[in-house]
KEKE-3310 file (N, C-alpha, C; in steps of 0.2 Angstrom, whole numbers, plus 5000, padded with zeros to 4 digits):
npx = (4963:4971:4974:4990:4993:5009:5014:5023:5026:5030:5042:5046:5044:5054:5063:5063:5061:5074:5081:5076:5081:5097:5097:5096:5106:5116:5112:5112:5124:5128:5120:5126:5141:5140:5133:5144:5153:5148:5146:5154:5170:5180:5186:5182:5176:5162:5159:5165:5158:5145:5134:5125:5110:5102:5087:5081:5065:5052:5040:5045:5056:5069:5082:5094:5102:5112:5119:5125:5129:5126:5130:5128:5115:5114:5122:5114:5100:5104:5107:5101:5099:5100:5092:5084:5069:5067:5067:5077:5086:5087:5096:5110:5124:5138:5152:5163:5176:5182:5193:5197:5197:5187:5172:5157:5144:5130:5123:5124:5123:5114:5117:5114:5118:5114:5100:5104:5112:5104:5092:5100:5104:5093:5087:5096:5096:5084:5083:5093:5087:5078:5085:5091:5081:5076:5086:5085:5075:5077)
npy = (5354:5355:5350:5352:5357:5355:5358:5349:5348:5354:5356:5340:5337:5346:5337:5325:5329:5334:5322:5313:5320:5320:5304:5303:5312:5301:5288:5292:5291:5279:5272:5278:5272:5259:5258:5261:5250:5240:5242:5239:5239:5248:5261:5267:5278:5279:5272:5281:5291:5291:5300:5309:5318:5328:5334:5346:5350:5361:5354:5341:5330:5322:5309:5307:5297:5293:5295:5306:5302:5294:5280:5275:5272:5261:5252:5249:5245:5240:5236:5233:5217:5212:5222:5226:5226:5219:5228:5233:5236:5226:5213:5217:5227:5238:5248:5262:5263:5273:5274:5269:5260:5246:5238:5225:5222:5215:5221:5226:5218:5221:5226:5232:5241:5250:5247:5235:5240:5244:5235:5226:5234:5240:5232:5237:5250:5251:5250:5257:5271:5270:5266:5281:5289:5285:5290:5303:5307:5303)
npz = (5421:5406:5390:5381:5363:5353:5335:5328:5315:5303:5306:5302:5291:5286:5290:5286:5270:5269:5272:5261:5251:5253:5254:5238:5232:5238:5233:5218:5216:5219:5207:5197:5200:5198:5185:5177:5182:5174:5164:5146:5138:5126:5122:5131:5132:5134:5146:5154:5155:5162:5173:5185:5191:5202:5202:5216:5220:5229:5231:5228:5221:5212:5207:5191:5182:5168:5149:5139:5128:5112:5111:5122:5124:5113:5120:5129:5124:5113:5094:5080:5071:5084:5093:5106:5110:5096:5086:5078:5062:5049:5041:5041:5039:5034:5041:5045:5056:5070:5068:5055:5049:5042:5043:5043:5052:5061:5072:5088:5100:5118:5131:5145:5155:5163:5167:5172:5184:5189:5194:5203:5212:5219:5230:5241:5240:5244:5258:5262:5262:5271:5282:5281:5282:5296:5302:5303:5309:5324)
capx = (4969:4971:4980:4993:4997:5014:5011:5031:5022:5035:5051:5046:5042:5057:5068:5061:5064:5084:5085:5076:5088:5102:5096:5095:5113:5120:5110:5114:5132:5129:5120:5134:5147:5138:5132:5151:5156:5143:5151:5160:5176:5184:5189:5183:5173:5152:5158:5167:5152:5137:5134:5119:5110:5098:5084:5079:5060:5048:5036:5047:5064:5071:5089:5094:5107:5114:5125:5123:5134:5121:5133:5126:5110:5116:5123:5106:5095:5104:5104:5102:5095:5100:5090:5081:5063:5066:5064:5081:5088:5089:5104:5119:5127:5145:5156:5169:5176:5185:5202:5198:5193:5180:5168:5153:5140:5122:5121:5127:5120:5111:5123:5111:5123:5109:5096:5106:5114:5099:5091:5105:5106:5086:5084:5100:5095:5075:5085:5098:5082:5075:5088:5093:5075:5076:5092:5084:5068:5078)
capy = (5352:5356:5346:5358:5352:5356:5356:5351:5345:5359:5352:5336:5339:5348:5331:5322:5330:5334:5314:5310:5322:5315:5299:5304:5310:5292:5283:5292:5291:5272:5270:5279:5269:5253:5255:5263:5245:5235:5245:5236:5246:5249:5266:5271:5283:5279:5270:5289:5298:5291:5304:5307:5325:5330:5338:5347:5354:5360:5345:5332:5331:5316:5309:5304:5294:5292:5297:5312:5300:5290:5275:5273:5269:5256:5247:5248:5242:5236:5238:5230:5212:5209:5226:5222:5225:5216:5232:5234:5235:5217:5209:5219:5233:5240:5253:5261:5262:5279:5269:5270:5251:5242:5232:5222:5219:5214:5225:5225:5217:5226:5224:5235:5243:5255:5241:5230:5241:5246:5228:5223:5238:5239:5231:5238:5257:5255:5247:5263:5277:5268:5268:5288:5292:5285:5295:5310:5307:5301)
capz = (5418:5400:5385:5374:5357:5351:5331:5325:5308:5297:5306:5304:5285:5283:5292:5279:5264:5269:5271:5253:5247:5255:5249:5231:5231:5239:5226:5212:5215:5218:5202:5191:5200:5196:5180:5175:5180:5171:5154:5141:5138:5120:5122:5140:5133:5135:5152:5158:5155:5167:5177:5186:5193:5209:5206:5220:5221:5234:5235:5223:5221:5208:5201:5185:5179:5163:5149:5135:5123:5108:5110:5131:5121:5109:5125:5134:5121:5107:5087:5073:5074:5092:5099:5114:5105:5090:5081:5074:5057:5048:5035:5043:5036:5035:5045:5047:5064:5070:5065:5047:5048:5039:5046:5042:5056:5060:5076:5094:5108:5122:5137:5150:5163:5168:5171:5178:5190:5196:5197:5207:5219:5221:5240:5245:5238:5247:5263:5264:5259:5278:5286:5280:5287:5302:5307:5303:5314:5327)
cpx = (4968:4977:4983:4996:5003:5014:5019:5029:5030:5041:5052:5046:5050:5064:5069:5063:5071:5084:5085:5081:5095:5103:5097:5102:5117:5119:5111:5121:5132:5128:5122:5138:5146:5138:5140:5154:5154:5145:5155:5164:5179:5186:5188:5175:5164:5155:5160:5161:5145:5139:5126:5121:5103:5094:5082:5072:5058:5045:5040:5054:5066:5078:5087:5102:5107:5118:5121:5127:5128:5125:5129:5119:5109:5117:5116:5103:5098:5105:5102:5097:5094:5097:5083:5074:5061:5066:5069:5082:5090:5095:5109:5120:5136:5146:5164:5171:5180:5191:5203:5194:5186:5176:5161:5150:5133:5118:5123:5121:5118:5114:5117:5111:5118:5104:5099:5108:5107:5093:5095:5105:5098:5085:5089:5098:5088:5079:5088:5093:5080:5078:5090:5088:5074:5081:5089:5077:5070:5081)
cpy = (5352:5352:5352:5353:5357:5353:5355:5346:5348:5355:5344:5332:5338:5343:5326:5323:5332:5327:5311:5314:5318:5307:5299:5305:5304:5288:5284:5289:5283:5270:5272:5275:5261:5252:5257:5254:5239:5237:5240:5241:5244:5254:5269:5275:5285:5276:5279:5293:5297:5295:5304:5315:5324:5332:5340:5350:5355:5354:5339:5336:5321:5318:5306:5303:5291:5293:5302:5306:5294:5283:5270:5271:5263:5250:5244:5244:5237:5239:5232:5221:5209:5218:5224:5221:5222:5221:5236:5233:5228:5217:5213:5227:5235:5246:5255:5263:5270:5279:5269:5263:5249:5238:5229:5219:5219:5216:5222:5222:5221:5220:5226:5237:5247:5250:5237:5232:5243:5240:5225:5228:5240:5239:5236:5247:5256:5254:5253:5269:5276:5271:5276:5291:5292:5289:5300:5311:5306:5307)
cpz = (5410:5396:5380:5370:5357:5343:5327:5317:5303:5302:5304:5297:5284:5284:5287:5271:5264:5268:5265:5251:5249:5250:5243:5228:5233:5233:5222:5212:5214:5212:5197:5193:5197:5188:5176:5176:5177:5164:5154:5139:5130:5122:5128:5140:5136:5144:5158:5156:5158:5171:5181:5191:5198:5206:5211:5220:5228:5236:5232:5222:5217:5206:5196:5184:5173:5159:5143:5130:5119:5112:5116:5128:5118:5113:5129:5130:5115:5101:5083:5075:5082:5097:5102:5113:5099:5083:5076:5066:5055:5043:5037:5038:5038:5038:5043:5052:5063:5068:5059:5046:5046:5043:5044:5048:5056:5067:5083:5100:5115:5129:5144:5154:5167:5174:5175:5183:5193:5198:5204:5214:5223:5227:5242:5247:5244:5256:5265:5265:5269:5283:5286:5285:5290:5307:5309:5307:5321:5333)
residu = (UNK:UNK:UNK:UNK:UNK:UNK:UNK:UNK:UNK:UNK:UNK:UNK:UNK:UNK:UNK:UNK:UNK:UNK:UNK:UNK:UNK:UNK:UNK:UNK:UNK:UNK:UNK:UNK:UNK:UNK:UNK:UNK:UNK:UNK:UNK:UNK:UNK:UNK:UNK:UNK:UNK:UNK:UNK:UNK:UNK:UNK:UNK:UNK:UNK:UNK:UNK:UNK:UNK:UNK:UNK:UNK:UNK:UNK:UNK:UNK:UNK:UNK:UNK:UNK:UNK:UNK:UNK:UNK:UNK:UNK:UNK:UNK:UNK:UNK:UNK:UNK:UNK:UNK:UNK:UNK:UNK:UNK:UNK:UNK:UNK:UNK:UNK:UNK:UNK:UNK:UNK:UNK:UNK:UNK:UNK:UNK:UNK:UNK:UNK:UNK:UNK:UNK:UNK:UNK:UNK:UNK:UNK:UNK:UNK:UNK:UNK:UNK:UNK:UNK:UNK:UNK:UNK:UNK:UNK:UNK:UNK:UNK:UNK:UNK:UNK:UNK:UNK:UNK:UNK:UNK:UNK:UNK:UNK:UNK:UNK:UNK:UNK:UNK)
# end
């Protein structure tokens, strides 16, 4: 009586990497919609523009979430006295806004919609990746 292996190693592989993909588009999507709502709104514009992109590789495959817009920076960290390192501009400075308007400030607040959405969505994103993988083994 003889043992036969049966080697489904490459399906088994290849179940795996469709669910991490999988997973990688659900979370991004969740980590744009969150940090879109963790924006502070004046004009719309830095909160309409997180987006977030798939790579797909052979052995690695990553998102990324963020925005192309300087401002999406400003919010994360900060400027001026109040940026998140300490390493802003000191005594203020003036502006003019896109309205024409003057301004005198001593630099914005680091609000951190990235960070926090993804603080806040942490367990729930490692929790969903679990349960993705187990469908797909099942």
């Amino acid at each position: 009586m003889g043992i036969e292996f049966t080697d489904n190693s490459a399906q088994v592989k290849a179940m795996l990497s469709d669910g991490v993909k999988a997973f990688l588009y659900e979370s991004g999507g969740e980590l744009q919609a969150q940090t879109m709502r963790n924006s502070r709104v004046d004009t719309g514009q830095t909160r309409g523009s997180y987006q977030y992109k798939v790579s797909e590789g052979a052995s690695e495959s990553t998102v990324h979430v963020g925005s192309n817009l300087q401002n999406a920076i400003w919010e994360e960290y900060g400027t001026g006295e109040y940026a998140l390192h300490g390493d802003g501009r000191k005594g203020g400075w003036f502006y003019k806004d896109a309205r024409g308007q003057g301004h005198f400030t001593k630099g914005k607040r680091p609000n951190r919609p990235l960070y926090n959405a993804f603080n806040s969505l942490r367990e729930k994103l490692k929790r969903r990746l679990g349960e993705i993988i187990m469908s797909r083994l099942r």
